[in-house]
VEXTORBA-739672 format. One record per residue (C-alpha): residue number from 1; residue in one letter; x, y, z. Coordinates in steps of 0.001 Angstrom, whole numbers, m for minus. Layout:
NUM A X Y Z
...
//
This chain:
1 X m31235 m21541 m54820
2 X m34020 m23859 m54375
3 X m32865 m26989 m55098
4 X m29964 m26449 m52759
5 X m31730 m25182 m50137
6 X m33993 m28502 m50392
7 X m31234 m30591 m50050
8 X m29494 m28299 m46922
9 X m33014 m28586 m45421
10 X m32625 m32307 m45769
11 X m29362 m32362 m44721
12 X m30581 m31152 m41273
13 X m32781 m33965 m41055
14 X m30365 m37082 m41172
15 X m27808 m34919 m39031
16 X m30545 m34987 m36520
17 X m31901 m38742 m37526
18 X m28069 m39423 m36720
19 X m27713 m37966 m33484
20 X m30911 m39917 m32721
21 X m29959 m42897 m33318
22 X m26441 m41913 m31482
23 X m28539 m41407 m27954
24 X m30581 m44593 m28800
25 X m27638 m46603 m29640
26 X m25834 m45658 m26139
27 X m29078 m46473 m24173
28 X m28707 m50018 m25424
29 X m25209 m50019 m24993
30 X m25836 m48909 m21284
31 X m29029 m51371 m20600
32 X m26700 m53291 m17840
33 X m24899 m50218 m16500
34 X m25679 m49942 m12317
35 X m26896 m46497 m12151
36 X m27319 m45497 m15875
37 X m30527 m43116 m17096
38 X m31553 m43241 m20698
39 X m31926 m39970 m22386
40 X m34399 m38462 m24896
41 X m33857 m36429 m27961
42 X m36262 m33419 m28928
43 X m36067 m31771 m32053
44 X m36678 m28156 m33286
45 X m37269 m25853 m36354
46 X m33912 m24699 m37142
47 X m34830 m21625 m39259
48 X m37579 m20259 m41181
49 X m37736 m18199 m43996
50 X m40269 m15240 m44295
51 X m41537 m15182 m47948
52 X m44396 m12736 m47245
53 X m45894 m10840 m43757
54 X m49668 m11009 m44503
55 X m52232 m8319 m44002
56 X m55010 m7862 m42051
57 X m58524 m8269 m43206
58 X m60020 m5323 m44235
59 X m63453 m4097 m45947
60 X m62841 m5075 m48841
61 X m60152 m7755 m48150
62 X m60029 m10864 m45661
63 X m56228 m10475 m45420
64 X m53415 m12664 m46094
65 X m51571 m14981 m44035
66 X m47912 m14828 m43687
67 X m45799 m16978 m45495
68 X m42813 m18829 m44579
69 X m40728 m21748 m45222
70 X m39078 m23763 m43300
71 X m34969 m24292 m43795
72 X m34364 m27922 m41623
73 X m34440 m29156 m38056
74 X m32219 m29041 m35275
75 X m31365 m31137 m31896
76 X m33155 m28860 m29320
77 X m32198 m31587 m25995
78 X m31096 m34412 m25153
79 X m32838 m35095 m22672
80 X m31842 m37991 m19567
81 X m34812 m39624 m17904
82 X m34287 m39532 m14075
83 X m37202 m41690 m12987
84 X m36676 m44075 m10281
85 X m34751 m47259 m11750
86 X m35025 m50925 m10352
87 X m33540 m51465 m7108
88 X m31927 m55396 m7204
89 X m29863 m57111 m4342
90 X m26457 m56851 m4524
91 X m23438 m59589 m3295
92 X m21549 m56947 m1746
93 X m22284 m55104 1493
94 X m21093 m52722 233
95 X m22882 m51410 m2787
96 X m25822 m48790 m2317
97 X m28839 m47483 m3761
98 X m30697 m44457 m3748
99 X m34139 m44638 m3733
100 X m35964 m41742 m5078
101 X m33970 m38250 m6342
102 X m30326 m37603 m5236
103 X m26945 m38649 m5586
104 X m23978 m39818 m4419
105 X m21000 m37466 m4288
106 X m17408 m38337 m4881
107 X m14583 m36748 m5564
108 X m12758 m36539 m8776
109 X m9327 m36855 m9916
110 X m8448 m33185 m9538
111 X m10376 m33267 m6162
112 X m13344 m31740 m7518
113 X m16717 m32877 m6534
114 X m18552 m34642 m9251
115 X m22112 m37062 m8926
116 X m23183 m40157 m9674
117 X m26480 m42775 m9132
118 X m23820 m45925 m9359
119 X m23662 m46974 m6129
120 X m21063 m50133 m6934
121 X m18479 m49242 m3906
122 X m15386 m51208 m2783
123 X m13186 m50315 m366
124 X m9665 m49549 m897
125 X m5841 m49925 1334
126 X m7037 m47543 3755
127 X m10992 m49125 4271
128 X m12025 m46187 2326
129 X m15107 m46445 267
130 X m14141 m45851 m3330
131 X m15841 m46356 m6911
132 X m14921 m48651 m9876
133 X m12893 m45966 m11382
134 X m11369 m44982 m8129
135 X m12841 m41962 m6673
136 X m13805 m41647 m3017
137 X m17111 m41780 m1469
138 X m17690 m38105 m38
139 X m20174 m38020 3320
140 X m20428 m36062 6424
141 X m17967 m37280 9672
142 X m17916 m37292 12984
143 X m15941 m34265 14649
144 X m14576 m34545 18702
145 X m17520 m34454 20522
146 X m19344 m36982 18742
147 X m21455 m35387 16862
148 X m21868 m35631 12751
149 X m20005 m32607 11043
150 X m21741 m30752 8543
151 X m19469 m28599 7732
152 X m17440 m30051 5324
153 X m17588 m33204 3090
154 X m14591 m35606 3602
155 X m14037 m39514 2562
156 X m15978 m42497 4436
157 X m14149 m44345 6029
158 X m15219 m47967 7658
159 X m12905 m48129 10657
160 X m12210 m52152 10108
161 X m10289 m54139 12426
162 X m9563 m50714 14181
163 X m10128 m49120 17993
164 X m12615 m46484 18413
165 X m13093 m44463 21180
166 X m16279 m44431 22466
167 X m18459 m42134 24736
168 X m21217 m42733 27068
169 X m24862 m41397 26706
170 X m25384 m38058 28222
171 X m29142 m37241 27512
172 X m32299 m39599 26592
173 X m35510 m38670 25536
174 X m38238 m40579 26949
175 X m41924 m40175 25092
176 X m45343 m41098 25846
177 X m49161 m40192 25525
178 X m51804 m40169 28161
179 X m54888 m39909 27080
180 X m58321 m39157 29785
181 X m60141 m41250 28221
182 X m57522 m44257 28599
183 X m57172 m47353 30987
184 X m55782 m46244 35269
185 X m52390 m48016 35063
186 X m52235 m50181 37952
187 X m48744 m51580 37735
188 X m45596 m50184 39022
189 X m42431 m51112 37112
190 X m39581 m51705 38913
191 X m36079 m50833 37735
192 X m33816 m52982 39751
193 X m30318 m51977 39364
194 X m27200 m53748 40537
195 X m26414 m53853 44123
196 X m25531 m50772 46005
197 X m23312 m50894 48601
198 X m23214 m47776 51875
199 X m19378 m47345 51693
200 X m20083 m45142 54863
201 X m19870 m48269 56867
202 X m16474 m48543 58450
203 X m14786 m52600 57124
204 X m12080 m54892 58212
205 X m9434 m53608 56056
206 X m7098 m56613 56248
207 X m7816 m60330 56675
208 X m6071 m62389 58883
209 X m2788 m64511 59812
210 X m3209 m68352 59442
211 X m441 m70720 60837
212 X m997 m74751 61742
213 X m2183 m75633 65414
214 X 400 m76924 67062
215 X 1774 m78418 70439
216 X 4393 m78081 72693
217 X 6410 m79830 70996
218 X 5688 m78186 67845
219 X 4060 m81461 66599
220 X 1040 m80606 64452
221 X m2649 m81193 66012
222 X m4914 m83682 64676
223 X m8199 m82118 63400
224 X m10866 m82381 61008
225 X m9411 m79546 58124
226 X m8017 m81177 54753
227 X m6624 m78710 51703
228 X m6207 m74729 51248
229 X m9085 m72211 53378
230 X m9831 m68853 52364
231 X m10740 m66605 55553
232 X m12885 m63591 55462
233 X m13681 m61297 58447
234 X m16590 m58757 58878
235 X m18191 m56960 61229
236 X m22067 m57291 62343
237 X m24222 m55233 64517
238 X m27639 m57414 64430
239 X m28899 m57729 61160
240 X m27137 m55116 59505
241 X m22868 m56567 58390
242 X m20356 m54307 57040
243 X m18248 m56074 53739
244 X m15866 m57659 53686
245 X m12001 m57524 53606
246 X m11048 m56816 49887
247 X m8090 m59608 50222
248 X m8246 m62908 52032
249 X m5742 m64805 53653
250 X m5107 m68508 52161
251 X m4065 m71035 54821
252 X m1229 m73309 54125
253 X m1445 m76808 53393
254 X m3018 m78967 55871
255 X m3360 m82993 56516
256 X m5847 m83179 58753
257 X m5106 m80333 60922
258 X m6486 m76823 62704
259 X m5901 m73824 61453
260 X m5373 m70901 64044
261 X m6142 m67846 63308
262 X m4491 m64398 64485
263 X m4611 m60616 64123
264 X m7915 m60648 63698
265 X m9186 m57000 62668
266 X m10471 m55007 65470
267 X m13202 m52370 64978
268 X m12786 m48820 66637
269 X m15714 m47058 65028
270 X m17563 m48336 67668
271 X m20837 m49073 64574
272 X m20223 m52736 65579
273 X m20674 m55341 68238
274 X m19351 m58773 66984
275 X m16858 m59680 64779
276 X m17886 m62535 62496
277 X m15383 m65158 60795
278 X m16008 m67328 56793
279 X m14386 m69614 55671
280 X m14675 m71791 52478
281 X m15172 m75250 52051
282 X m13520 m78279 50007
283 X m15737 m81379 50276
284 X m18146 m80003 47576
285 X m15800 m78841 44152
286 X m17454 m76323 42878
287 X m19276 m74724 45764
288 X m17805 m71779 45963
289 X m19480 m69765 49058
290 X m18048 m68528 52431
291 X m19557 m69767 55162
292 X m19458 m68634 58528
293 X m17016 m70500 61049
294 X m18096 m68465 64487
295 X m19386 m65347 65501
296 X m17631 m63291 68682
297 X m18135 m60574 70473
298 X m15759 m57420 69021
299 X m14736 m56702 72678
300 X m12821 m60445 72865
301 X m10659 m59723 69474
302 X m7683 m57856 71273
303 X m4547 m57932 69638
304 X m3222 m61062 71367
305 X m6640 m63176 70390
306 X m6263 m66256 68741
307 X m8689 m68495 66895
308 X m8450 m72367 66318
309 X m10579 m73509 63614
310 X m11588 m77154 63939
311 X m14597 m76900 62169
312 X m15079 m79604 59802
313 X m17197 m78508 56179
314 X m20223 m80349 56615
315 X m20441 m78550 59587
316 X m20763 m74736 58388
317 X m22674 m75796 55429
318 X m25245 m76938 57831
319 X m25405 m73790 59809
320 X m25810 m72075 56267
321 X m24380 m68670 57208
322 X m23359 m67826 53985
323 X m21497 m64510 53426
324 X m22690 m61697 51532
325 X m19680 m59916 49497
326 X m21430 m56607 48916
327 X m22029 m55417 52467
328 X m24508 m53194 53976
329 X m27437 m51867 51828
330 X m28078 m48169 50642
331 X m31046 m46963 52302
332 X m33135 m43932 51580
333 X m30182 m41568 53530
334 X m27204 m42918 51851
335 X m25246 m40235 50373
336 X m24601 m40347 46976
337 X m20756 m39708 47512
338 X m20872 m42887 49767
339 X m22530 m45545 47305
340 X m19992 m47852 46241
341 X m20472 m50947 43861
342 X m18768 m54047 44108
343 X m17542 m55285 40549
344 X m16914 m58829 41741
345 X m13268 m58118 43303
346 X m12742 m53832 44231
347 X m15512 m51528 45243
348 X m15763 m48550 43663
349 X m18315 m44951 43952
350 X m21155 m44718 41656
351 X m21943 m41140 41828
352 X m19425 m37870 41771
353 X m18430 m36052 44778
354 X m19383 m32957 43286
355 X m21319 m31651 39982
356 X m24585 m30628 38619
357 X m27428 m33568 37159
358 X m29472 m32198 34699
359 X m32673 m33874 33063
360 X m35120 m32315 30593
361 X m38613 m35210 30253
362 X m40921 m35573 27705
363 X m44723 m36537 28227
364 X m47440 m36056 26032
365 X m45467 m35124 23367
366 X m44547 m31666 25490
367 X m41052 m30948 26514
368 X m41206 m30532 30247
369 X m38945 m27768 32159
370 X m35198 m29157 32533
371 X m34644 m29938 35877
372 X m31052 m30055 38152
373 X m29931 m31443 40963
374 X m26604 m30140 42426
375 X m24248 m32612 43615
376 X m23052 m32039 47092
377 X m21685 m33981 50366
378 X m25245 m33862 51107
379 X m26824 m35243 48861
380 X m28839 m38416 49798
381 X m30092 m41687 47266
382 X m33728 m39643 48337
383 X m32929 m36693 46843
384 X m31867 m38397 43343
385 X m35582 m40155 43650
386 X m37101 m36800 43909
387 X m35399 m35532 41159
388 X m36432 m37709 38946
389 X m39785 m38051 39630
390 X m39855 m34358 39323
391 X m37983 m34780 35941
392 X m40166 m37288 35099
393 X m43689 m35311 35835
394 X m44707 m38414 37488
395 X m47788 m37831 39540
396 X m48300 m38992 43238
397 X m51656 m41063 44745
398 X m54466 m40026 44714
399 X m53601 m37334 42493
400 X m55536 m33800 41907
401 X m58134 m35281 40132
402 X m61146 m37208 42008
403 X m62999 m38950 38780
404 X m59838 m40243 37903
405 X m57536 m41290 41062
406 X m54084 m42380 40629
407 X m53723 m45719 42048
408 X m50966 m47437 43576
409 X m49747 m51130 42270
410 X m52325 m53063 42363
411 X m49568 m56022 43169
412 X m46442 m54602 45457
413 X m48195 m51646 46417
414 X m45681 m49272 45078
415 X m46891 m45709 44870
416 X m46365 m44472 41493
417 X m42414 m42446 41094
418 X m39349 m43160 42316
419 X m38210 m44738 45359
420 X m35522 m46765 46704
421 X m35538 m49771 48166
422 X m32894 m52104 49925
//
């Protein structure tokens, strides 16, 4: 029994030497393999025999120990090594690392979920992001309201060459930190947006009839135009001019003619007293302005008035009445339901008719209490500037504080929070 329970014991240790070399062997085989960990092997005592229990010492005795023999070893783990590998540039955008712990998830053959630190990705038919072998890239989504789904894993997808639907922004956080013992800020910044029109202003709504001056004997007149005129109306009351017609009327095709103009818009919201005519101009190519041809009272443009326009384009240009194609100004009373913008051909409103803002600042690090602003027919451009300074917790000049007074811009003048000017 000895002898072949020396060589069983032995036996034990080349089985283990083997599987040793086994885990060894297949970390060199794997050296180059993107994602690979090496693994360890730890041994154990397999069994031991008991040949004797010992005693314990007594008076007359020290005691034995106990006596046992060992019968072989035995692969306790193998063991991988999960430490952080090199991270090296790849040629594809499309491959990935992770630094630190984790993995990747992607789904198996059988649609089971299995992991993996190889992060060598291509994409397949459908743009989906799949591994060497073929199994999808698993990651959260996006569900209908634009947010990212946590609910469920499902495959990434990278929409190429295809239409997404986007949404606007709803919400922004803005952040900041005051501190007492900072610099006064002594500079206002202004946030100039695009030009507002007051759509409450009443417009010509159509431009007007051209036709060639002519005599008698329907021979044209000789005159100073040459080419085709474009022909705006508007109406003025001092400094303040309502837009323009959306569409203007081309003339036809003159050799050195007039031009006489008819059905020139009338106004009847009685906001207006003159009624001011633009034309364009051909002796410059590419000056494209408007320019304005005469200026009359609106009492004179009846239904039966008529225009001849002799005017030759050196002329206008000098006068340099050039027309402006957004039209009156919002002021600090405009309400929001009447604020159009002009977009370079239509005008259209900037704000709702109807609804409910709502605004929740940051400052200091400190959420500050939402605010809301309903939305009515009454609502002015003012009351949108005092909402968001309230929003805002900006703080008016002087301030509360006499050691430390709030001053206004030190260059425009502009008291700190929101205002609106033309």
């Amino acid at each position: 029994m000895g002898l072949a329970s020396a060589m069983s014991t032995a036996l034990t240790g080349l089985s283990a030497s083997e599987t040793q070399i086994d885990v060894v062997g297949n970390n060199l085989a794997n050296s180059n393999t993107v994602g690979f960990k090496a693994s360890d092997v730890l041994f154990a005592t397999q069994f031991l025999q008991t040949q004797g229990v010992g005693s314990s010492p007594t008076t007359n005795d020290g005691g034995t120990n106990p006596r046992q023999t060992g019968l072989g070893v035995q692969v306790a783990q193998i063991a991988p090594n999960f430490s952080q590998g090199t991270v090296s540039t790849a040629n594809s955008p499309t491959d990935l690392a992770i630094q630190g712990q984790g993995f990747f998830v992607v789904q198996g053959q059988s649609g089971q979920q299995v992991y993996t630190r190889n992060g060598t990705f291509s994409t397949n038919s459908q743009n989906q992001l799949v591994t060497g072998t073929g199994n999808r890239v698993m990651g959260y989504g996006i569900n209908n309201e634009f947010q990212i789904d946590t609910t469920q894993l499902q495959p990434l997808q990278i929409p190429l060459g295809t239409a997404t639907v986007a949404k606007a922004t709803l919400s922004a956080t803005m952040q900041g930190a005051l501190t007492p013992s900072g610099d006064i800020a002594d500079t206002a910044e202004v946030i100039q947006t695009g030009v507002l029109t007051d759509g409450s202003k009443s417009f010509p709504q159509v431009g007007p009839t051209t036709a060639l001056a002519i005599d008698n004997t329907n021979t044209p007149l000789a005159g100073n135009l040459n080419g085709i005129y474009k022909y705006f109306v508007t109406f003025a009351n001092g400094n303040v001019e309502s837009r323009p017609q959306p569409l203007a009327a081309n003339s036809p095709l003159l050799v050195n003619n007039q031009v006489v103009l008819s059905n020139i818009p009338t106004d009847n919201s009685g906001q207006w007293l003159t009624t001011r005519i633009y034309r364009s101009v051909n002796d410059q190519p590419g000056d494209t302005n408007l320019y304005r041809i005469t200026e009359l009272p609106t009492t004179t443009t009846a239904a039966n008035f008529t225009y001849a326009d002799n005017t030759t384009d050196a002329a206008i240009r000098a006068g340099a009445h050039i027309m402006n194609q957004t039209g009156p100004a919002v002021t600090n009373t405009t309400l929001l339901k009447d604020v159009v913008v002009f977009n370079g051909s239509t005008y259209q409103n900037a704000f709702p008719t109807n609804g409910t803002l709502q605004f929740t600042g940051n400052k200091g690090g400190n959420t500050l209490t939402a605010q809301s602003l309903a939305v009515t027919n009454t609502t002015t451009l003012k009351d949108l500037a005092n909402f968001l300074q309230g929003s805002l917790g900006i703080q008016l000049s002087p301030g509360t504080d006499p050691a430390n007074a709030i001053p206004s811009d030190a260059g425009t003048g502009l008291p700190p929070g929101a205002s609106i000017t033309a």
